[in-house]
N, C-alpha and C positions, 0 to 999 in steps of 0.2 A: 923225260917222259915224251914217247912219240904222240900225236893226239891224229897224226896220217891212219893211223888204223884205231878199229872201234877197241873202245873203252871197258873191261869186266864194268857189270853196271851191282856196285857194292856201294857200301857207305865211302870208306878209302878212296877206292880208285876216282869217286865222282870227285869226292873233297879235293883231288891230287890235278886231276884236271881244271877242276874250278880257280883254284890258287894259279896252275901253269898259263892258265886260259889270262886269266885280270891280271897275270902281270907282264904280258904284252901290251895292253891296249892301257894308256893314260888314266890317270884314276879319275879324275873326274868322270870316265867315261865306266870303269868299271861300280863305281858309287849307282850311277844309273842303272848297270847293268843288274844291280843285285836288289834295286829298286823294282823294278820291273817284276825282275823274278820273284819277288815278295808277291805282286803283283797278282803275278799269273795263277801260283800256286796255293797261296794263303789268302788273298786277298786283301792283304793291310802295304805298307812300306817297307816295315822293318820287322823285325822277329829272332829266333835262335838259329842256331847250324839247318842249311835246310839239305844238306848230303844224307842226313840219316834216314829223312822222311822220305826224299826223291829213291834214296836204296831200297825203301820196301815196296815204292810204286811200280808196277808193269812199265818197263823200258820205253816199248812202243809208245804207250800213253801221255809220259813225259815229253818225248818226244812229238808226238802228235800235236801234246797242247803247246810247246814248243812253235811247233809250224802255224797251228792257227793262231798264237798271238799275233805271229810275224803277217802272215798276211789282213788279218784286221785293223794293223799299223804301227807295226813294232818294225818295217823296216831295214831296222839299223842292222849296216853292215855286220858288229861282232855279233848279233843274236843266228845270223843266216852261218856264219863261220862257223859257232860252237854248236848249232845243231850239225853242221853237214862233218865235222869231228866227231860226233859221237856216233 
């Protein structure tokens, strides 16, 4: 999977980059990363698959709140990497 160009924004294709995406970066870091994402979108730490939810949400939007977590202090290198992938 190339992740150099955008993404169909489906259930699959998100789930296919999310797995291609964490398993570059050291789990410890990806455990955070899907912490966070729990975070942003559900508001709790942990939960079920969130590809299915994200596939019914407006692209932009995810991505949006995406950008604004990052600038409110989410920082971290792979959050800036996997939005600017998608």
């Amino acid at each position: 999977m190339e992740l150099s160009k955008p993404i169909e924004w489906s259930e699959e294709s998100i789930k296919q980059a999310i797995v291609h995406f964490t398993s570059t970066i050291p789990k410890g870091e990806s455990r955070r990363l899907f912490k966070a994402l729990y975070l942003i979108f559900f508001e709790r730490v942990s939960g079920t698959e969130m590809a299915p939810y994200l596939a019914v949400l407006n692209k932009e939007w995810v991505l949006d709140r995406l950008k604004e977590a990052i600038s409110m202090s989410l920082k971290s290198t792979f959050f800036n990497e996997f939005v600017k992938e998608c």
